[in-house]
SEBALO-935153 format. One line per field, with one value per residue: residue number from 1; residue in one letter; x, y, z of N, C-alpha, C, O, CB in turn. Coordinates in steps of 0.02 Angstrom, whole numbers, always signed. Glycine has a CB too. Layout:
N
k = NUM | ...
r = A | ...
n.c1 = X | ...
n.c2 = Y | ...
n.c3 = Z | ...
ca.c1 = X | ...
ca.c2 = Y | ...
ca.c3 = Z | ...
c.c1 = X | ...
c.c2 = Y | ...
c.c3 = Z | ...
o.c1 = X | ...
o.c2 = Y | ...
o.c3 = Z | ...
cb.c1 = X | ...
cb.c2 = Y | ...
cb.c3 = Z | ...
REM end
This chain:
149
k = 1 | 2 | 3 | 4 | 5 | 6 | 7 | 8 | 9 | 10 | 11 | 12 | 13 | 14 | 15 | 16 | 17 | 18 | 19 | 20 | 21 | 22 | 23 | 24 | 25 | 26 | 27 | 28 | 29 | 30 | 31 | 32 | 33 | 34 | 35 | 36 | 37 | 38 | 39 | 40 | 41 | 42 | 43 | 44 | 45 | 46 | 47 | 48 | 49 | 50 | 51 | 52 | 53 | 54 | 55 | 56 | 57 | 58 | 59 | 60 | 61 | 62 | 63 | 64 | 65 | 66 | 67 | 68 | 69 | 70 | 71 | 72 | 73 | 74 | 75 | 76 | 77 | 78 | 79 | 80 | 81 | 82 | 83 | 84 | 85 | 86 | 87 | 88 | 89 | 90 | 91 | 92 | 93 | 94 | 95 | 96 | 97 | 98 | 99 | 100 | 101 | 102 | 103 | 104 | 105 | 106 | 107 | 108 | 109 | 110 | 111 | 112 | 113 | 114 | 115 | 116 | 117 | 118 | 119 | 120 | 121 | 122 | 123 | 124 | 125 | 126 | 127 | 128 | 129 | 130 | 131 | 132 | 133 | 134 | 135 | 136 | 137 | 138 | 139 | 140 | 141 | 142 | 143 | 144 | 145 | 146 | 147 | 148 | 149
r = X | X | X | X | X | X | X | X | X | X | X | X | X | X | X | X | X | X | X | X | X | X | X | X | X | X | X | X | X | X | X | X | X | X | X | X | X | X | X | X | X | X | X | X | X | X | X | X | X | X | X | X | X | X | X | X | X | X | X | X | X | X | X | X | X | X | X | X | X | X | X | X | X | X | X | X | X | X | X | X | X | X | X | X | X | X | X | X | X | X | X | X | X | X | X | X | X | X | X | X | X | X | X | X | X | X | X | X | X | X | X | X | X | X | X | X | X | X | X | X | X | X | X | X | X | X | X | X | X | X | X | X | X | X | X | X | X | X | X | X | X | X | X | X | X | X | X | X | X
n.c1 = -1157 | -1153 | -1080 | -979 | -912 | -1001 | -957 | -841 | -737 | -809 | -719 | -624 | -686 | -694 | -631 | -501 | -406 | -261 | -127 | +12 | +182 | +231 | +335 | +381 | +258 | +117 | -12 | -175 | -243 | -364 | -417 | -465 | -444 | -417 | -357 | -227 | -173 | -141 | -54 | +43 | +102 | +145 | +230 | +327 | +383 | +485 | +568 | +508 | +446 | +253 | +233 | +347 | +327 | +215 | +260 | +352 | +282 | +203 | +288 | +350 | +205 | +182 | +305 | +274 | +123 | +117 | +41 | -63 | -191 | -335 | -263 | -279 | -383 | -312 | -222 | -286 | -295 | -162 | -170 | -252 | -179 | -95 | -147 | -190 | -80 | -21 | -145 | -128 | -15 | +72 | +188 | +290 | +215 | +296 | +327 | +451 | +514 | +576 | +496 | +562 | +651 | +616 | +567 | +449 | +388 | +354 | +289 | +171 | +124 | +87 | -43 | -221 | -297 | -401 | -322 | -217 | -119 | -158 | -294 | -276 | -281 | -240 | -143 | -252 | -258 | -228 | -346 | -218 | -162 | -26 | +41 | +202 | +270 | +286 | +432 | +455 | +356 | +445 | +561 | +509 | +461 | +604 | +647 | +562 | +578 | +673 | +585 | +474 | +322
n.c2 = -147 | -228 | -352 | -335 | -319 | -451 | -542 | -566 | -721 | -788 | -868 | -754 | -673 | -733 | -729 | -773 | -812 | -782 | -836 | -717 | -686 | -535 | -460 | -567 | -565 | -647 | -650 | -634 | -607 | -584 | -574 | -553 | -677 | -608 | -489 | -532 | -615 | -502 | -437 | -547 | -535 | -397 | -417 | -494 | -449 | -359 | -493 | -521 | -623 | -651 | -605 | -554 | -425 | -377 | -381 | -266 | -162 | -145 | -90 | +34 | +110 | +107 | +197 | +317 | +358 | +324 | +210 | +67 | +71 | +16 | -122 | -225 | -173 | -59 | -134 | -177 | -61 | -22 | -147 | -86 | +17 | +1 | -72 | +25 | +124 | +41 | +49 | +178 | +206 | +223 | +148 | +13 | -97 | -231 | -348 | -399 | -271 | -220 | -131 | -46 | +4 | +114 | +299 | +339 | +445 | +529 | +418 | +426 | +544 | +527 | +482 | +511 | +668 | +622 | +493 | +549 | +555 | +689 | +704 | +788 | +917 | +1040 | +1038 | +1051 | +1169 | +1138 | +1155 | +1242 | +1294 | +1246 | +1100 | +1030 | +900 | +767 | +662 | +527 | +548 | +632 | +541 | +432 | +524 | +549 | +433 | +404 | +417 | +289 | +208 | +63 | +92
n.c3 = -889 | -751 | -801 | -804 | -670 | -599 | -668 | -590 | -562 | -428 | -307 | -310 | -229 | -126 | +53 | +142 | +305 | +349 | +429 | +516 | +573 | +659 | +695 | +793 | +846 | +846 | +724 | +653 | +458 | +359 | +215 | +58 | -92 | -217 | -180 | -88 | -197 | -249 | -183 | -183 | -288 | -286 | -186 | -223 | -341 | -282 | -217 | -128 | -7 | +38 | +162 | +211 | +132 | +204 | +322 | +303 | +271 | +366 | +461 | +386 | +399 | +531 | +550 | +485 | +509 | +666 | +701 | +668 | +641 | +553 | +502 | +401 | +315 | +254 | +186 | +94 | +34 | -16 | -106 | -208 | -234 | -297 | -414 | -463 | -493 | -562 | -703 | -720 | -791 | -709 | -640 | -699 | -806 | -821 | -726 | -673 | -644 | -513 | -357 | -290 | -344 | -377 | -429 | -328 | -254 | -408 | -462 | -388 | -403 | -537 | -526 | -514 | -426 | -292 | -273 | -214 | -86 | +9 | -67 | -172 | -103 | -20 | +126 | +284 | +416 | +591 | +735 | +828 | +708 | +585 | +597 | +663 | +566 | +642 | +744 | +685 | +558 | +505 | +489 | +395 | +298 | +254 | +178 | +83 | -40 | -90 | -41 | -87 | -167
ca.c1 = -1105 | -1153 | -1071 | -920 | -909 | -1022 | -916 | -784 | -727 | -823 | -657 | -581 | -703 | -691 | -604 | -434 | -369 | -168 | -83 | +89 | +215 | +254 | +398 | +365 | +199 | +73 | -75 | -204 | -262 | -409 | -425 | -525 | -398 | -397 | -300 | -174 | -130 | -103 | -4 | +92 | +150 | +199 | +320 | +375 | +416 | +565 | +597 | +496 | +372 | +204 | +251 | +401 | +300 | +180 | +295 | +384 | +210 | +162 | +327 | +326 | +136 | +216 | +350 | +240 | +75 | +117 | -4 | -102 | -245 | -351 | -232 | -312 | -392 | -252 | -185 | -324 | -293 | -120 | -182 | -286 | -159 | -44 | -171 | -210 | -32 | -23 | -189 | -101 | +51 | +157 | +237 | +321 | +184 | +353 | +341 | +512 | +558 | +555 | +463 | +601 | +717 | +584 | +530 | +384 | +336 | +351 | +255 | +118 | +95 | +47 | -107 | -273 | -265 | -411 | -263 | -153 | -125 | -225 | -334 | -273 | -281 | -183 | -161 | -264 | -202 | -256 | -363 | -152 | -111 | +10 | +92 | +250 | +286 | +319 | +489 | +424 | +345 | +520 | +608 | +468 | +487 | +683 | +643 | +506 | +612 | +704 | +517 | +433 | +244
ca.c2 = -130 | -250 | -408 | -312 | -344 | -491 | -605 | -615 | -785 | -825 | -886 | -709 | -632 | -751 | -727 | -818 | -787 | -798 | -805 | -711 | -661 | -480 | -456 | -605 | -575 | -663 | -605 | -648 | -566 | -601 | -527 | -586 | -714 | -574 | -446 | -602 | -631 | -428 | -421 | -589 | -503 | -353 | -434 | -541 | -403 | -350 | -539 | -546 | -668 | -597 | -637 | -509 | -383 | -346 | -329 | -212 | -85 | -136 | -51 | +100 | +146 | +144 | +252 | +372 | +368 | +289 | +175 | +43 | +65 | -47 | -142 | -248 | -117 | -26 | -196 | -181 | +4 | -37 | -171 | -68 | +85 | -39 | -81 | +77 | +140 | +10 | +75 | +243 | +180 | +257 | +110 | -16 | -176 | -281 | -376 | -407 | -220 | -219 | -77 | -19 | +57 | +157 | +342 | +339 | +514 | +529 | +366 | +452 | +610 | +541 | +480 | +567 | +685 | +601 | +442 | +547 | +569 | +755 | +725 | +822 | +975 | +1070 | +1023 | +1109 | +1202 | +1133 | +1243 | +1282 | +1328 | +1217 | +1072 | +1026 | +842 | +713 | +645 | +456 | +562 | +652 | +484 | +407 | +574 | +539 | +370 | +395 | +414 | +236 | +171 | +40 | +121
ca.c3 = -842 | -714 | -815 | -800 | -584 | -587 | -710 | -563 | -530 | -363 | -278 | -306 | -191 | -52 | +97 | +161 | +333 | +373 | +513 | +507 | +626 | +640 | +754 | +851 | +873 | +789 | +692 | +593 | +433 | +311 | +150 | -9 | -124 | -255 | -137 | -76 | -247 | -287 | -121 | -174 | -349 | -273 | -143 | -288 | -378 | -260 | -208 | -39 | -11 | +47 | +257 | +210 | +121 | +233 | +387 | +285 | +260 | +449 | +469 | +376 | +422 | +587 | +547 | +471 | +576 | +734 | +707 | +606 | +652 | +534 | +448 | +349 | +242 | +245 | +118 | +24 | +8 | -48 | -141 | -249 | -273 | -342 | -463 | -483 | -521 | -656 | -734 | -740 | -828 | -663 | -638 | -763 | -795 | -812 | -667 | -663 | -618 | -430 | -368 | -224 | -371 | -405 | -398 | -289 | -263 | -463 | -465 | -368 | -443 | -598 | -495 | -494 | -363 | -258 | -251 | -180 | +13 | +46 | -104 | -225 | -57 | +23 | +204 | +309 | +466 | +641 | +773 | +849 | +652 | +553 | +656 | +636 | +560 | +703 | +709 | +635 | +498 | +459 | +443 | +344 | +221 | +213 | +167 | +32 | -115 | -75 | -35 | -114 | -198
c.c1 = -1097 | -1089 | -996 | -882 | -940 | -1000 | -866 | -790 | -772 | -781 | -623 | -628 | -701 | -660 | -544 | -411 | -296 | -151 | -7 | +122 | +228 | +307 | +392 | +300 | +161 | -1 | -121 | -230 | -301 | -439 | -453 | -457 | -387 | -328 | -251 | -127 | -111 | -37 | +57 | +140 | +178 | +260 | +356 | +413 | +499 | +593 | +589 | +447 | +307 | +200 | +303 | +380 | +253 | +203 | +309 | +330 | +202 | +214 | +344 | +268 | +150 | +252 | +313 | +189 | +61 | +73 | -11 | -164 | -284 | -312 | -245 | -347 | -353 | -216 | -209 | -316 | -240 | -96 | -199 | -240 | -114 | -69 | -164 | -153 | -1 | -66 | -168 | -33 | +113 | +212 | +238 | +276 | +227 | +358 | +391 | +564 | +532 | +546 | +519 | +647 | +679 | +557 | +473 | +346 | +349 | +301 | +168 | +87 | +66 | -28 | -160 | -272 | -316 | -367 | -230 | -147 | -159 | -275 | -317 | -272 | -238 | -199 | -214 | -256 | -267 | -303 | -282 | -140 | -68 | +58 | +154 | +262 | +306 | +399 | +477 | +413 | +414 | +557 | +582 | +479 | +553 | +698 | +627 | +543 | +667 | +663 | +475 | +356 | +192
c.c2 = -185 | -309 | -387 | -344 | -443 | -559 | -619 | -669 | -775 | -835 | -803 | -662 | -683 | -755 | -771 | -785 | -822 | -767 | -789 | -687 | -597 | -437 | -494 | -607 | -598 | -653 | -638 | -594 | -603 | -539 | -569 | -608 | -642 | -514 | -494 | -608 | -571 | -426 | -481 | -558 | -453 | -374 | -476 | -492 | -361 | -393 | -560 | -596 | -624 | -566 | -569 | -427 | -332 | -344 | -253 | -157 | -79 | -79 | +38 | +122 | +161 | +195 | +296 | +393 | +349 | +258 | +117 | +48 | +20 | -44 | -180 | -209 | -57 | -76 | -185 | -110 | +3 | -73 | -150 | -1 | +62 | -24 | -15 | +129 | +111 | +18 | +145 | +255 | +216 | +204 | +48 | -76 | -237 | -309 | -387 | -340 | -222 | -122 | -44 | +40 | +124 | +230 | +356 | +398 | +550 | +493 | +407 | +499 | +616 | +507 | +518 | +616 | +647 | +534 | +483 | +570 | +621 | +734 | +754 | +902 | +977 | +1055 | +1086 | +1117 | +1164 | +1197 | +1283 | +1301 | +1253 | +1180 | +1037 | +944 | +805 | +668 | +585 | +479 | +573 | +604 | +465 | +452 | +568 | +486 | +354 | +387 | +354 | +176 | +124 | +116 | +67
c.c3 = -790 | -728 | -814 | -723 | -576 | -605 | -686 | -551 | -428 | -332 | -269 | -228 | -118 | -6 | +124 | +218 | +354 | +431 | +499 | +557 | +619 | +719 | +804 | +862 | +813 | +771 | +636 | +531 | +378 | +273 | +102 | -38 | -194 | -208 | -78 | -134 | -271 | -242 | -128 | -252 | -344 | -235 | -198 | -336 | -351 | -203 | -138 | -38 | +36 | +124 | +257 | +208 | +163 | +314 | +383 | +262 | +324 | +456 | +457 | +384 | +496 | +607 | +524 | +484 | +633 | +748 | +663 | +601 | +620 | +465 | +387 | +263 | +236 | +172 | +70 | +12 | -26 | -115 | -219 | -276 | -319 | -409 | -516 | -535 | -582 | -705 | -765 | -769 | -799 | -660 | -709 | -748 | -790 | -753 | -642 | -661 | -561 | -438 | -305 | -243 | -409 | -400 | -371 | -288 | -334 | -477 | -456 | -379 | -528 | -576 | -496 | -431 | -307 | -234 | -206 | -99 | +36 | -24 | -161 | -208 | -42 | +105 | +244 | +368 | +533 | +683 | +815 | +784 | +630 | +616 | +617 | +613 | +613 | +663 | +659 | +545 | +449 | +439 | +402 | +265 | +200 | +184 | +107 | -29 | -135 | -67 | -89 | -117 | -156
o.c1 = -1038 | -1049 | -954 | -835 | -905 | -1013 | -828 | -844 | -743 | -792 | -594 | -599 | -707 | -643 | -565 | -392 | -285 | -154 | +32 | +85 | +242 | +301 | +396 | +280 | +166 | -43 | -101 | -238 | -274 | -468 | -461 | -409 | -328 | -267 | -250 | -66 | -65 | +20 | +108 | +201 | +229 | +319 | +417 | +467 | +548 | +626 | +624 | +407 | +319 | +171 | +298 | +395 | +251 | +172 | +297 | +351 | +193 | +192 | +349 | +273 | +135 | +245 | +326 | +186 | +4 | +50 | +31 | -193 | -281 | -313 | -222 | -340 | -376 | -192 | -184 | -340 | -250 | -50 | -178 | -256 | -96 | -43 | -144 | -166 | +30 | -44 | -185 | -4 | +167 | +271 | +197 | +284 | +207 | +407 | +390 | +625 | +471 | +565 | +485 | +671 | +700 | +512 | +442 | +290 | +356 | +257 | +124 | +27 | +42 | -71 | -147 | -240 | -281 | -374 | -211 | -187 | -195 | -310 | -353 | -267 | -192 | -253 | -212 | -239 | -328 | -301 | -285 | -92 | -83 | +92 | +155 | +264 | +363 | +416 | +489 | +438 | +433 | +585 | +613 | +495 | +568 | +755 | +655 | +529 | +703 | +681 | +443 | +348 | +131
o.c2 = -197 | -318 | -431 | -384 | -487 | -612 | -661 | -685 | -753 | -790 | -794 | -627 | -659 | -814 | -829 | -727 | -880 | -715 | -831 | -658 | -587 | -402 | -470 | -657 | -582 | -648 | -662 | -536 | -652 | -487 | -628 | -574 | -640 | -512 | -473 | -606 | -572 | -417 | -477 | -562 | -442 | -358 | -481 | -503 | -342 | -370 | -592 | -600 | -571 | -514 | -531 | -382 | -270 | -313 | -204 | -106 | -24 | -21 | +85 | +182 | +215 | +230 | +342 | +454 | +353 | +265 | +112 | +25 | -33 | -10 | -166 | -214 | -6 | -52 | -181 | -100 | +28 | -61 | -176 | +30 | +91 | +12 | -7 | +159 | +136 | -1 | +166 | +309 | +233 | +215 | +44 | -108 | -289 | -288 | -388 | -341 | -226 | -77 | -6 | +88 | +166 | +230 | +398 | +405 | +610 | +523 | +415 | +504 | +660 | +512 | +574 | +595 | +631 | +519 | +456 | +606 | +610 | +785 | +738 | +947 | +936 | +1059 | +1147 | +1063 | +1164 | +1258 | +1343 | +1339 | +1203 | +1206 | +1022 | +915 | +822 | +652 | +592 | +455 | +549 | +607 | +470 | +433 | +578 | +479 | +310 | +341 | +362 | +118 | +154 | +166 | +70
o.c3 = -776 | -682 | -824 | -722 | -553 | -577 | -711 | -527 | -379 | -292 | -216 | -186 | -62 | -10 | +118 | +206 | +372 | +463 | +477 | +597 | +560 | +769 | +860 | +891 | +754 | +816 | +583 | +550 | +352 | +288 | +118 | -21 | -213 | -215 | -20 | -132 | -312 | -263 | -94 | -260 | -377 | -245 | -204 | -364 | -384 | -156 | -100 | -85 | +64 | +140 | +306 | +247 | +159 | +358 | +419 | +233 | +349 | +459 | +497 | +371 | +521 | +657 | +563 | +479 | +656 | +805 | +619 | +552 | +649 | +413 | +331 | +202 | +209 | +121 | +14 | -44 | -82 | -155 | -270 | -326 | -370 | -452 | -573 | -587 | -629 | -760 | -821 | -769 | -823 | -674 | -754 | -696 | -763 | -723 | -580 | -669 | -553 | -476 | -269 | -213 | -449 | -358 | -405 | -311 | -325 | -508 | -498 | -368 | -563 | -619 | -474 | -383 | -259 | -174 | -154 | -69 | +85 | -24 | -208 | -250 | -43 | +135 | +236 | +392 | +527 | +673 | +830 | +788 | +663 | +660 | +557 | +667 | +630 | +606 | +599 | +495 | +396 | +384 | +349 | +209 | +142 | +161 | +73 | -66 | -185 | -75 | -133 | -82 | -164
cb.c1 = -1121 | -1217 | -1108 | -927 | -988 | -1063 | -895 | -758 | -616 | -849 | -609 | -571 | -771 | -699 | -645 | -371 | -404 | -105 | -76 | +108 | +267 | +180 | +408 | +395 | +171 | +77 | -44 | -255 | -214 | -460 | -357 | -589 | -436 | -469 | -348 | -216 | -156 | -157 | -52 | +59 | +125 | +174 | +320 | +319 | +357 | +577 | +653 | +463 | +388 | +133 | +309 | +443 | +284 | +119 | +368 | +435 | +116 | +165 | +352 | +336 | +63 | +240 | +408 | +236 | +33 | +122 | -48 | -95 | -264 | -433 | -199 | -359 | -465 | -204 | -194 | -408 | -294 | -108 | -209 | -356 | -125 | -40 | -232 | -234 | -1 | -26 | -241 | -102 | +49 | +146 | +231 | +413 | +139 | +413 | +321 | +526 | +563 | +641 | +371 | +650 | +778 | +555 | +531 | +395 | +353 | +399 | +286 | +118 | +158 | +85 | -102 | -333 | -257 | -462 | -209 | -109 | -54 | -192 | -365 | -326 | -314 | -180 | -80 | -314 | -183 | -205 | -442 | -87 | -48 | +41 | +51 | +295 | +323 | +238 | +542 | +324 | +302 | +573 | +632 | +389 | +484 | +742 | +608 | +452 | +652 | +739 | +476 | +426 | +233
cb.c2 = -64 | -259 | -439 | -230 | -273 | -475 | -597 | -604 | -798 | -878 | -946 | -668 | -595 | -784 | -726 | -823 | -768 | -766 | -878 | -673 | -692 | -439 | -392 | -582 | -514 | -717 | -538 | -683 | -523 | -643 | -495 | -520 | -807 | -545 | -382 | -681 | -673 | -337 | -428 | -679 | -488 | -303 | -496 | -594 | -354 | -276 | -528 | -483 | -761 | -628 | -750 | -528 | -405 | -371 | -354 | -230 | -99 | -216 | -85 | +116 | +95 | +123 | +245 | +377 | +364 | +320 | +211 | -16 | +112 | -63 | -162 | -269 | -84 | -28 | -277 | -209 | +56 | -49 | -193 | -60 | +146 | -124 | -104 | +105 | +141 | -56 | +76 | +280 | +196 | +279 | +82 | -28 | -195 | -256 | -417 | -451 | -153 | -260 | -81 | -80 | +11 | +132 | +369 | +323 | +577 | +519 | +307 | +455 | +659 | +503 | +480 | +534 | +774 | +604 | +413 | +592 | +588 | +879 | +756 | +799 | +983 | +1159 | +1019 | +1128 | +1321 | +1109 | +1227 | +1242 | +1403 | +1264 | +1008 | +1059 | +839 | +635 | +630 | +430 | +618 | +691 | +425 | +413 | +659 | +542 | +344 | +456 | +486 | +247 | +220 | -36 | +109
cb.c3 = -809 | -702 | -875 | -808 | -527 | -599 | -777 | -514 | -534 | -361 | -334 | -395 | -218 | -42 | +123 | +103 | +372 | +320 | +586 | +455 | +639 | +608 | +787 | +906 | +909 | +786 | +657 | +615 | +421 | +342 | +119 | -73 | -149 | -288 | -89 | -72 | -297 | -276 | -35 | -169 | -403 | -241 | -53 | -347 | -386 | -235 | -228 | +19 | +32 | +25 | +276 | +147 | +86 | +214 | +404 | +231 | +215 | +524 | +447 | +327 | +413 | +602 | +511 | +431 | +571 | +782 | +706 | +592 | +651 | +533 | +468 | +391 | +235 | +327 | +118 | +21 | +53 | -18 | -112 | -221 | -228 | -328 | -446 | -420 | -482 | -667 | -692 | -687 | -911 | -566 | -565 | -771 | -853 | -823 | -661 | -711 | -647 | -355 | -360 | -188 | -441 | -409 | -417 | -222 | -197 | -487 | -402 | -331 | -442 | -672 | -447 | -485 | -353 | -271 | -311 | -222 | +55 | +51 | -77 | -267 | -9 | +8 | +248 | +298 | +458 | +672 | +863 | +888 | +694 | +499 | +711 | +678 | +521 | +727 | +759 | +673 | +503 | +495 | +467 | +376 | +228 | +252 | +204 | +27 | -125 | -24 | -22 | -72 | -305
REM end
């Protein structure tokens, strides 16, 4: 099993940090060269370069948890569902279908349920009971089905 992990290229696991702008402001971000090059085939896939791509997640993680809290592995979380969604033959391996025209929450439901946003659970209710979606969230949900995966 081991020779399975261990036979990566060296280079894939090592670290690269970039500096990008994200609304003017500038930022650094370091990620391992393997999750660079997942994150440069997905924006390639609907014609962004990678500087584009990852405004456009800073963005919607905003719109939908008023936050980023840590972004970085937030990429690599993205990084890896990508993968992951091409392991699960949700999305098309054709690189040359952009992923924007795509059904997303179709995409995602053929996911295991630990992939998917509760787990594979049902939300469960705060100590006030069931809160209501924040507005951010509600646009983010009117969005999703127009959403890159």
């Amino acid at each position: 099993m081991c020779e399975i992990f261990i036979g990566a290229d060296p280079l894939s696991y090592e670290s690269r940090t970039r500096s990008v702008r994200l609304h003017g402001v500038v930022t650094s971000i370091r990620l391992e060269h393997l999750f660079w090059d997942v994150l440069d085939e997905i924006a390639r896939r609907d014609g962004l370069t990678v500087v584009q791509l990852i405004e456009k997640l800073y963005d919607e993680l905003i719109a939908a948890r008023g936050e980023a809290g840590n972004f970085a592995s937030f990429l690599r979380v993205s990084a890896l569902r990508y993968e992951a969604l091409l392991a699960h033959q949700a999305i098309p391996a054709d690189v040359a279908v952009p992923l924007r025209g795509l059904d997303a929450r179709a995409a995602v439901q053929k996911l295991p349920a630990h992939w998917q946003a509760d787990g594979g659970r049902a939300p469960r209710p705060g100590p006030q009971g069931p809160q209501a979606p924040s507005s951010s969230a509600r646009s983010c949900a009117a969005e999703k089905s127009s959403a890159p995966v």
